[in-house]
C-alpha atoms as an extended CHARMM CRD file, in Angstrom:
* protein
*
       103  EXT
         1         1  UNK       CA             15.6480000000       56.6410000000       40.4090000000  PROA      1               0.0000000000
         2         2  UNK       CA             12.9730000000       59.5970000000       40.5520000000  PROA      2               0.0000000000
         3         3  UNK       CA              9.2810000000       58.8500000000       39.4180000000  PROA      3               0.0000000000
         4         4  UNK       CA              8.8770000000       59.2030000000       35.6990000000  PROA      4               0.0000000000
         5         5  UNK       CA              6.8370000000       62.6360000000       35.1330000000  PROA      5               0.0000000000
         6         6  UNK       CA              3.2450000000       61.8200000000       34.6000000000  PROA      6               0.0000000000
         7         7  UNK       CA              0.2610000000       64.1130000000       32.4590000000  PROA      7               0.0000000000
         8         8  UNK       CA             -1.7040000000       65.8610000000       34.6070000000  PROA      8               0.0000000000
         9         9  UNK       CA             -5.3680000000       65.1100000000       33.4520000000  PROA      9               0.0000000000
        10        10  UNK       CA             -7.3360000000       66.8460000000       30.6280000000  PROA      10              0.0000000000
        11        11  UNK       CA             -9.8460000000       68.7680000000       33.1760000000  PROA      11              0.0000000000
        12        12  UNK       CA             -6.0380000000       69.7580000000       34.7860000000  PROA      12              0.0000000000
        13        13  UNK       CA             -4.5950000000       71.1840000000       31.2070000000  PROA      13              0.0000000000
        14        14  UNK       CA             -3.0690000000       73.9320000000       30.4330000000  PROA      14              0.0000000000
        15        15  UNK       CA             -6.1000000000       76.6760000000       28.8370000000  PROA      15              0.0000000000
        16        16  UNK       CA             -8.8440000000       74.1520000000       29.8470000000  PROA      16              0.0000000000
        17        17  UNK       CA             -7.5810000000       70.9160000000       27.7430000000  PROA      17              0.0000000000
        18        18  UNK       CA             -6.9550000000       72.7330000000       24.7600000000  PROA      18              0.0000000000
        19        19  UNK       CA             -3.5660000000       71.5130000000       24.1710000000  PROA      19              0.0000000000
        20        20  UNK       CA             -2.1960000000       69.1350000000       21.6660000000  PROA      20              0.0000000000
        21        21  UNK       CA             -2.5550000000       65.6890000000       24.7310000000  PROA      21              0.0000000000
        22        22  UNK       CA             -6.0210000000       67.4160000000       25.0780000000  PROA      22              0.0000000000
        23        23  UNK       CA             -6.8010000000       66.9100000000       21.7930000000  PROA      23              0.0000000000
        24        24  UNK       CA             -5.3530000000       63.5340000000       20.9540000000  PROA      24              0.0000000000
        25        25  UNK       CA             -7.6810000000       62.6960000000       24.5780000000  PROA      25              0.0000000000
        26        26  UNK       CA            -10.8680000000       64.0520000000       23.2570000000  PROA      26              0.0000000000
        27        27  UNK       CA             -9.9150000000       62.3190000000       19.9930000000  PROA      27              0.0000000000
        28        28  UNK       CA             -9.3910000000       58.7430000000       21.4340000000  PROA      28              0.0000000000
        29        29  UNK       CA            -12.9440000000       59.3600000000       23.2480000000  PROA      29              0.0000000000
        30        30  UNK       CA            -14.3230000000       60.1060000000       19.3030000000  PROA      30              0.0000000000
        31        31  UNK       CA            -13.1720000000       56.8720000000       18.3460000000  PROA      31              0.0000000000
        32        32  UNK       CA            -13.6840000000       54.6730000000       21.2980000000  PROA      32              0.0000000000
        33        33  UNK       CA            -10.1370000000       53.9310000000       22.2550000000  PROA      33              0.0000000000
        34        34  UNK       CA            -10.8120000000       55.1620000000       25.5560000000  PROA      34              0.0000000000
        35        35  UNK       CA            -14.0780000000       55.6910000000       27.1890000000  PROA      35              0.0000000000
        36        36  UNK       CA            -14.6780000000       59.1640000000       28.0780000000  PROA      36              0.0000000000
        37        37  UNK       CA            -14.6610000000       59.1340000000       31.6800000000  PROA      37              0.0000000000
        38        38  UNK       CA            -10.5420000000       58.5120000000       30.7710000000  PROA      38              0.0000000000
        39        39  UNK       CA             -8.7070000000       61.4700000000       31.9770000000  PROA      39              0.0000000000
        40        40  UNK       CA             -5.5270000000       60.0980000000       31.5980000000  PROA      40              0.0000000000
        41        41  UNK       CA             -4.2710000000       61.6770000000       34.6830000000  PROA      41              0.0000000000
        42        42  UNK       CA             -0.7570000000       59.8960000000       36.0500000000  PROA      42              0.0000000000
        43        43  UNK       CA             -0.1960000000       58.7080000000       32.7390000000  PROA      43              0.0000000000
        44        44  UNK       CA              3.6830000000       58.7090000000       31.6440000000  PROA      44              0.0000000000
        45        45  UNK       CA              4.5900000000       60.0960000000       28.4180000000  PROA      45              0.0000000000
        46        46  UNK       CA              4.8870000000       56.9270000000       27.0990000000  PROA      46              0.0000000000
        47        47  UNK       CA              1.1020000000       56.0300000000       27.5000000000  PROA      47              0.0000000000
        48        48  UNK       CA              0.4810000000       59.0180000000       25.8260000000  PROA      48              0.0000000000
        49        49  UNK       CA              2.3670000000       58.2760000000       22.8900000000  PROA      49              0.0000000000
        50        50  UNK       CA              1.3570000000       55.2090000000       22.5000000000  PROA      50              0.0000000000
        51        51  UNK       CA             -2.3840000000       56.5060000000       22.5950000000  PROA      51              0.0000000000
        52        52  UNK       CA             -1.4800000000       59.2370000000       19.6720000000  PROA      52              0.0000000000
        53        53  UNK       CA             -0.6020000000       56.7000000000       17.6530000000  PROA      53              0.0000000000
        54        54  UNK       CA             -3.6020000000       54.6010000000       18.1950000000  PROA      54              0.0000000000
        55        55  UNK       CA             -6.1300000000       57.7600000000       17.5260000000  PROA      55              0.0000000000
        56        56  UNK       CA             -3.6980000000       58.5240000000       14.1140000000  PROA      56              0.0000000000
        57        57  UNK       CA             -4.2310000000       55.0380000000       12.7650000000  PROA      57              0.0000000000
        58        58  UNK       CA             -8.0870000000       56.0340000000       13.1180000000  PROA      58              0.0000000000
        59        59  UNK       CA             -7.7180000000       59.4130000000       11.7090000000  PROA      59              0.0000000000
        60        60  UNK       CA             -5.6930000000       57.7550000000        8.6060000000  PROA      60              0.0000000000
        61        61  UNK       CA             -8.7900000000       56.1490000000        7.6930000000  PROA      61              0.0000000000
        62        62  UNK       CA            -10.3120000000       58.9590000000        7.2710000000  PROA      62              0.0000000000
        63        63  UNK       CA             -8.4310000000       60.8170000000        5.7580000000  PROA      63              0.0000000000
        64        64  UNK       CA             -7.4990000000       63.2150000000        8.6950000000  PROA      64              0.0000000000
        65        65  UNK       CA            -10.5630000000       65.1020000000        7.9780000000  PROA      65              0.0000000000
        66        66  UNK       CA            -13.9450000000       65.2680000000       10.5360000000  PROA      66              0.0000000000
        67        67  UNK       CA            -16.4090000000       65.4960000000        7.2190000000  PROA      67              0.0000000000
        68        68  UNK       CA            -15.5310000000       61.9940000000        6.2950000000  PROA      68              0.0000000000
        69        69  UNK       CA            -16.2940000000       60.6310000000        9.5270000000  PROA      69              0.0000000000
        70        70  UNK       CA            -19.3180000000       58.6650000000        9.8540000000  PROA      70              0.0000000000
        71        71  UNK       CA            -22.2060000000       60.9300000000       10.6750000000  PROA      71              0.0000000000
        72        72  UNK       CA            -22.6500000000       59.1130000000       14.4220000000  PROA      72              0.0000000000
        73        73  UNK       CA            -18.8810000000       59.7740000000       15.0700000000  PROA      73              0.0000000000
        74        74  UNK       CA            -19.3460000000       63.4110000000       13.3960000000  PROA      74              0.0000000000
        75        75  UNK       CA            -21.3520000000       64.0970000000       15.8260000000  PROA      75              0.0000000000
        76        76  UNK       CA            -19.6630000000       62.6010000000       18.7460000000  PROA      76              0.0000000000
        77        77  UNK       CA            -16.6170000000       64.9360000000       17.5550000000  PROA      77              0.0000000000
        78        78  UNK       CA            -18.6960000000       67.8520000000       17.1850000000  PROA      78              0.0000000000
        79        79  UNK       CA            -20.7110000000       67.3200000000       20.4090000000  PROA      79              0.0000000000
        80        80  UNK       CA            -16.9760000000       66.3880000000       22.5000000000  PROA      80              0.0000000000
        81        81  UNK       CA            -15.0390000000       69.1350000000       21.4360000000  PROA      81              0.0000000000
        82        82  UNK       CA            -17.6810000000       71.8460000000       21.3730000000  PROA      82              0.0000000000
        83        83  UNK       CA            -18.1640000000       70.9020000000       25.0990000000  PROA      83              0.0000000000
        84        84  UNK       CA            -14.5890000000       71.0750000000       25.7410000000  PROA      84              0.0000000000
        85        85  UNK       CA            -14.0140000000       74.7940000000       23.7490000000  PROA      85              0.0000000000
        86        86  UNK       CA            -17.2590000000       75.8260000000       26.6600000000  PROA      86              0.0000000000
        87        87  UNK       CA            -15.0880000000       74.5910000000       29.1430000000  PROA      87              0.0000000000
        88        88  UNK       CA            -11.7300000000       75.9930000000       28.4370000000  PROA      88              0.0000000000
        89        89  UNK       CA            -13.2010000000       78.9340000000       27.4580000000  PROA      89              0.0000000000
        90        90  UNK       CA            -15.4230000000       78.9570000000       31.1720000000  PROA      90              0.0000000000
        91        91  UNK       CA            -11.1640000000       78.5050000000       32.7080000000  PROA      91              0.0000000000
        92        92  UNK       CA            -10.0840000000       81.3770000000       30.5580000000  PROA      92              0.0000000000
        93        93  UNK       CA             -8.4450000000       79.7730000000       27.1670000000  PROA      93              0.0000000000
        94        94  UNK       CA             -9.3430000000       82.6280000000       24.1500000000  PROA      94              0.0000000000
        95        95  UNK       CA             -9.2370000000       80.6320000000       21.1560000000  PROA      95              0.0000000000
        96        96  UNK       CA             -8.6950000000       83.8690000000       18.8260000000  PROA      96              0.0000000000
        97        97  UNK       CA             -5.7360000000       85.0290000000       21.3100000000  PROA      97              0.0000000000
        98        98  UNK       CA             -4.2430000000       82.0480000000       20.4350000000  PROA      98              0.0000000000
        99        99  UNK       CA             -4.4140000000       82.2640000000       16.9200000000  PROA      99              0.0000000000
       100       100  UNK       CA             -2.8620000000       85.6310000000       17.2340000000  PROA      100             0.0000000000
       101       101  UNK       CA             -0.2900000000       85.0380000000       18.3200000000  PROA      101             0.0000000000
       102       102  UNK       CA             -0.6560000000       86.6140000000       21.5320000000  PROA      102             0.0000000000
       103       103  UNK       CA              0.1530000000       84.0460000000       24.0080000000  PROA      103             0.0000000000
């Protein structure tokens, strides 16, 4: 029976990490599900899954929305994901491309 297919790591991502299992990653950092050293690299699908639903529960309590989040975790979300746009955008990712349309 092959291997099951595993994730690749966030810092291995497609456009830098900014992809939807990037996000739910940087997410679960946010709320403390997983520290941030977590890459999640060799995880199955599975694991993955099982980690979006754990960082939806804490978005639900919220409201899905980063202003309602309490200002220390505001600014954990601010400060994670601004570092990872630097990032992708240091590997290439073009965040307005993207919304065009154009990739």
């Amino acid at each position: 029976m092959p291997e099951p297919k595993t994730y690749v790591g966030i810092h291995n991502d497609l456009n830098g990490g900014m992809t939807d299992t990037g996000k739910i990653i940087r997410d679960a950092w946010v709320f403390g599900i997983i520290p941030p050293t977590e890459t999640c690299e060799g995880w199955t699908a599975a694991g993955i899954e099982d980690l979006w639903r754990k960082v939806n529960a804490e978005w639900e309590k919220y409201g899905f929305l980063v202003g309602n989040l309490p200002e220390e975790m505001r600014a954990r979300f601010m400060d994670i994901h601004d570092a990872a746009v630097e990032r992708a955008k240091a590997a290439g990712w073009d965040g307005e491309r993207e919304l065009a349309g154009d990739e």
